[in-house]
SEBAFI-152204 format. One line per field, with one value per atom (N, C-alpha, C, O): z, y negated, x negated; residue number from 1; chain. Coordinates in steps of 0.001 Angstrom, whole numbers, plus 500000, padded with zeros to 6 digits. Layout:
// residues N
pz	[Z,...] .
py	[Y,...] .
px	[X,...] .
num	[NUM,...] .
chaine	[A,...] .
//
This chain:
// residues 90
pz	[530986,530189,529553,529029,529641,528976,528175,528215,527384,526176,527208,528032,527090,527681,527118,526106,528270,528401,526727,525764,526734,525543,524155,523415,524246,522914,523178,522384,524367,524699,525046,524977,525338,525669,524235,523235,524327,522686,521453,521322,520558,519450,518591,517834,519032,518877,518280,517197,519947,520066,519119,518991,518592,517022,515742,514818,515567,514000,513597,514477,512390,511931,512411,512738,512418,513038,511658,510637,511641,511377,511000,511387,510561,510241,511556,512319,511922,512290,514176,515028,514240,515062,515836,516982,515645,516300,516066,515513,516542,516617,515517,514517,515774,514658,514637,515642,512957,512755,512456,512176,512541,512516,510961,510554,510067,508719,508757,508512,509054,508230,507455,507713,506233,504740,504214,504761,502604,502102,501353,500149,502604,501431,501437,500575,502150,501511,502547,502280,503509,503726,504315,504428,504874,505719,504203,503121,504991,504179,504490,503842,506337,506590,507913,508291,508587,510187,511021,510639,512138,513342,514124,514288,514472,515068,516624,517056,517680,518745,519636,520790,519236,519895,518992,518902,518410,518130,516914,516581,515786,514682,513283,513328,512190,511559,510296,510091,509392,508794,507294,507494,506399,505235,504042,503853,503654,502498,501416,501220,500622,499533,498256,497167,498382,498107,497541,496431,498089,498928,498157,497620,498182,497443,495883,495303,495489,494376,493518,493849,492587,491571,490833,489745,491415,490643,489090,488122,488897,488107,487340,487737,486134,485767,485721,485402,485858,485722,485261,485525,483963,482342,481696,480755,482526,481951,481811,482579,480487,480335,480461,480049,481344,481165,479889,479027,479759,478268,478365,479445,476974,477434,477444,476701,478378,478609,478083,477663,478353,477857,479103,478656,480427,481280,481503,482587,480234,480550,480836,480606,481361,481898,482390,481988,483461,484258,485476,485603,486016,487230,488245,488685,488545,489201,489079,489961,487370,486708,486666,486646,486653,486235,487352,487234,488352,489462,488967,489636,488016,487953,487540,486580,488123,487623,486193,485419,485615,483881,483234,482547,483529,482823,483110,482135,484003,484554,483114,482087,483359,482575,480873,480072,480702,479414,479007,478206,479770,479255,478783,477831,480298,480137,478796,478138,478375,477130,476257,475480,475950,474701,475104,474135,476182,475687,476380,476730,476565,476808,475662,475346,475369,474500,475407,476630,474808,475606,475769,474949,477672,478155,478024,478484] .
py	[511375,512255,513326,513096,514385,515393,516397,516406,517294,518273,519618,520171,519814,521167,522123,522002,523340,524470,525091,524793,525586,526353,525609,526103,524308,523697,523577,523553,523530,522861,524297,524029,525494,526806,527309,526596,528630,529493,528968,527771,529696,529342,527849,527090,527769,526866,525560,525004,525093,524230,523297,522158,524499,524539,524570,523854,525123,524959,523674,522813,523335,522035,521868,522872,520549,520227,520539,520555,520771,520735,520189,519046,520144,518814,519418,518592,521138,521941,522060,522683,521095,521227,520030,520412,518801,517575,517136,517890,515970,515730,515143,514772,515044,514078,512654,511944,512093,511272,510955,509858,512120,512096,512476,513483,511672,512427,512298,511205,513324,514173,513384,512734,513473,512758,514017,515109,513646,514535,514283,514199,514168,513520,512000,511235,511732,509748,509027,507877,509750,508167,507096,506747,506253,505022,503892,503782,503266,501793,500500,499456,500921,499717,500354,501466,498600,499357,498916,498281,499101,498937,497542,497515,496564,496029,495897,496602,495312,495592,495118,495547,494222,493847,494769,494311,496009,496817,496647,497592,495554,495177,495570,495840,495610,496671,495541,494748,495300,494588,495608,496751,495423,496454,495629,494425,496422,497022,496870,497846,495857,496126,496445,496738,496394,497311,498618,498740,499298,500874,501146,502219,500021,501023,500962,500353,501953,502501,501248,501001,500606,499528,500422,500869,500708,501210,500470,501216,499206,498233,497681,496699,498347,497760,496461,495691,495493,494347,493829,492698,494458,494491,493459,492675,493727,493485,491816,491063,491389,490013,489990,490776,488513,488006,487721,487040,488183,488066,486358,485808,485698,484696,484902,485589,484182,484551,483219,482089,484010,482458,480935,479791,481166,480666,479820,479674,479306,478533,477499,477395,476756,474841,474954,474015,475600,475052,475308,476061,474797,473704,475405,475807,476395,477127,478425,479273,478581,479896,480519,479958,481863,482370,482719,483443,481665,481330,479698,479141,479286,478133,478257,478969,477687,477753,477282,478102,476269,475933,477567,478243,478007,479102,480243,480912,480463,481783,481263,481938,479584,479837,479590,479582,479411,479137,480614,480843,482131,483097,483882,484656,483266,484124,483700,484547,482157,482066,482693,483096,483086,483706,485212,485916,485678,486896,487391,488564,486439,486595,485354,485485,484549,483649,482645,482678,481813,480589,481010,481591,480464,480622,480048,480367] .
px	[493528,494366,493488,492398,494005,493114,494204,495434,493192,494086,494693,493965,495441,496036,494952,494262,495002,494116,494318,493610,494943,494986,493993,493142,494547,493364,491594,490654,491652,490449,489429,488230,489690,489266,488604,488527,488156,487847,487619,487362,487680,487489,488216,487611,489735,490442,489862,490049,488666,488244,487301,486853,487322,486011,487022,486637,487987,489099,489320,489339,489503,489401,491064,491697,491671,492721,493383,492696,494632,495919,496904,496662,497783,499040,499833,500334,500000,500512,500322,500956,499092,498232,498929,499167,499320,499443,501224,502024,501519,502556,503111,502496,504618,505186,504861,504883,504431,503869,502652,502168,502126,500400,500247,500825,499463,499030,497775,497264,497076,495624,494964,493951,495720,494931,494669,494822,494078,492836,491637,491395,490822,489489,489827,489394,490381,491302,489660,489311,488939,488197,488449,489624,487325,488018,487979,487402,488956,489131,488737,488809,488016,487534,486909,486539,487017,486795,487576,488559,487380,488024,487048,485828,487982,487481,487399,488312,486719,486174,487473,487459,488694,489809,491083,492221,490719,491942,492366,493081,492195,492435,491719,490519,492318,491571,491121,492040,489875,489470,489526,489115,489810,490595,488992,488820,488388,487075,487965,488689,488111,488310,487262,487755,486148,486194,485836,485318,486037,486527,487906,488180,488730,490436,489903,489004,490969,491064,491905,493064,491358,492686,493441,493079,494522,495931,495930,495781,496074,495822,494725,494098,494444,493828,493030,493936,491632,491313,491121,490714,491334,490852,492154,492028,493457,494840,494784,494187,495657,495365,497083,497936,497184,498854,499503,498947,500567,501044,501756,501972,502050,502922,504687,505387,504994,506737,507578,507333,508652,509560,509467,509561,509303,509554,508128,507563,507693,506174,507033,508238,506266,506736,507373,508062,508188,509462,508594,507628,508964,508539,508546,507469,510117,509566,509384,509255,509382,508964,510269,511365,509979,511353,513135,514123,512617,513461,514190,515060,513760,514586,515968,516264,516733,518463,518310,518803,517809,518168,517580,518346,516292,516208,517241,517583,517636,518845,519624,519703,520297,521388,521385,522320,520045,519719,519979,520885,518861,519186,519993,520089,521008,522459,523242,523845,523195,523801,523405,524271,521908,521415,522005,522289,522181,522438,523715,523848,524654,525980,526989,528172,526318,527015,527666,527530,528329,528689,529931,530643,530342,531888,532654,533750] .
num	[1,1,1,1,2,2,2,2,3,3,3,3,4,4,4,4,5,5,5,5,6,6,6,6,7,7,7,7,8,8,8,8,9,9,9,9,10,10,10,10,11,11,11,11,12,12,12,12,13,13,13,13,14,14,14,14,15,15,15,15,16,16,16,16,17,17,17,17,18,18,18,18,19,19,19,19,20,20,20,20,21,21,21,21,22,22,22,22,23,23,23,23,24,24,24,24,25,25,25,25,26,26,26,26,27,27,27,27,28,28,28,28,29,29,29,29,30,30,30,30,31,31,31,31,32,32,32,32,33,33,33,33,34,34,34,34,35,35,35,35,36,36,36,36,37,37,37,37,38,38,38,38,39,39,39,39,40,40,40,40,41,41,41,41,42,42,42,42,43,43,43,43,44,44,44,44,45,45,45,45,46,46,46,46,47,47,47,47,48,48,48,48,49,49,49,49,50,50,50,50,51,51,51,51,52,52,52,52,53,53,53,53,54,54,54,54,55,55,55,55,56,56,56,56,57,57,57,57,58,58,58,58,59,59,59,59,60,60,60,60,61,61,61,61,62,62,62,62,63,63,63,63,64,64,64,64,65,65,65,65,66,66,66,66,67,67,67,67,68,68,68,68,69,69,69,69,70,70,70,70,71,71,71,71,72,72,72,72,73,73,73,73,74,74,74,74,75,75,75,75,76,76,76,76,77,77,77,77,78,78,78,78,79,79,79,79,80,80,80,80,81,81,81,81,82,82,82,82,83,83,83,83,84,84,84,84,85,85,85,85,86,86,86,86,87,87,87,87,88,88,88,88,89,89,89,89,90,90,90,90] .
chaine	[A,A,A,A,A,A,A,A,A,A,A,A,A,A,A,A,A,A,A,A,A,A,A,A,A,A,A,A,A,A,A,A,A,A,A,A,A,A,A,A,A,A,A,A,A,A,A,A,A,A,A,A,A,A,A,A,A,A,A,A,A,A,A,A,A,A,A,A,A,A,A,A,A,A,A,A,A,A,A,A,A,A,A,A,A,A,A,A,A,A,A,A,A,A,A,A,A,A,A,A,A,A,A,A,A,A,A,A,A,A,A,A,A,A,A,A,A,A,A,A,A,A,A,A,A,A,A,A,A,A,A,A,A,A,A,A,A,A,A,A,A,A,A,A,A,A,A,A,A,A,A,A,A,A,A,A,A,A,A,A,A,A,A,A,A,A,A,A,A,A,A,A,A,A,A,A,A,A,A,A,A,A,A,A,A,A,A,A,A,A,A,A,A,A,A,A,A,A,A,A,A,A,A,A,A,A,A,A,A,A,A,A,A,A,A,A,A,A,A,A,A,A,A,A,A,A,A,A,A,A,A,A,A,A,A,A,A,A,A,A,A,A,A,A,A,A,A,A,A,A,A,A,A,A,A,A,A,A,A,A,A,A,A,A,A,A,A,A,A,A,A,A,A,A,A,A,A,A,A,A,A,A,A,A,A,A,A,A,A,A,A,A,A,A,A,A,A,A,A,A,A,A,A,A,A,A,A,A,A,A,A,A,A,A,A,A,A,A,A,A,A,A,A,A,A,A,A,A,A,A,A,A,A,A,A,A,A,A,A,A,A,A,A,A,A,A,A,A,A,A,A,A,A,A,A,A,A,A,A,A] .
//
């Protein structure tokens, strides 16, 4: 497979690529950098790190109402404990 004449000829060949330049789906970046590498069967191994923490690491867990229940704030007694406190009893 090769590039059609027109890209591969003159000056072209030398311009930094484009968003304008390639097809749909392709993003450029800016300045973004690799995040890892490429491995030798196609798979990509991700540098952490290399990313940026959105999140602070500094941040400490606060305490919630839902300590001790067995499956945190998915347990049915807590759903309906809440809903009474802040709907009242039916």
């Amino acid at each position: 497979m090769r590039p059609t004449q027109a890209l591969s000829v003159g000056k072209y060949r030398h311009l930094k690529l484009t968003t304008k330049d390639v097809g749909r789906g392709f993003y450029k970046g800016n300045r973004t950098g690799s995040m890892g590498q490429h491995t030798k069967w196609g798979g990509y191994i991700i540098n952490w790190d290399k990313l940026t923490p959105f999140v602070s690491r500094q941040v400490r867990p606060e305490p919630s109402d839902y300590k001790g229940l067995a499956k945190g704030p998915q347990d049915p007694y807590f759903y309906v404990e809440q809903w009474k406190r802040y709907n009242g009893v039916d």
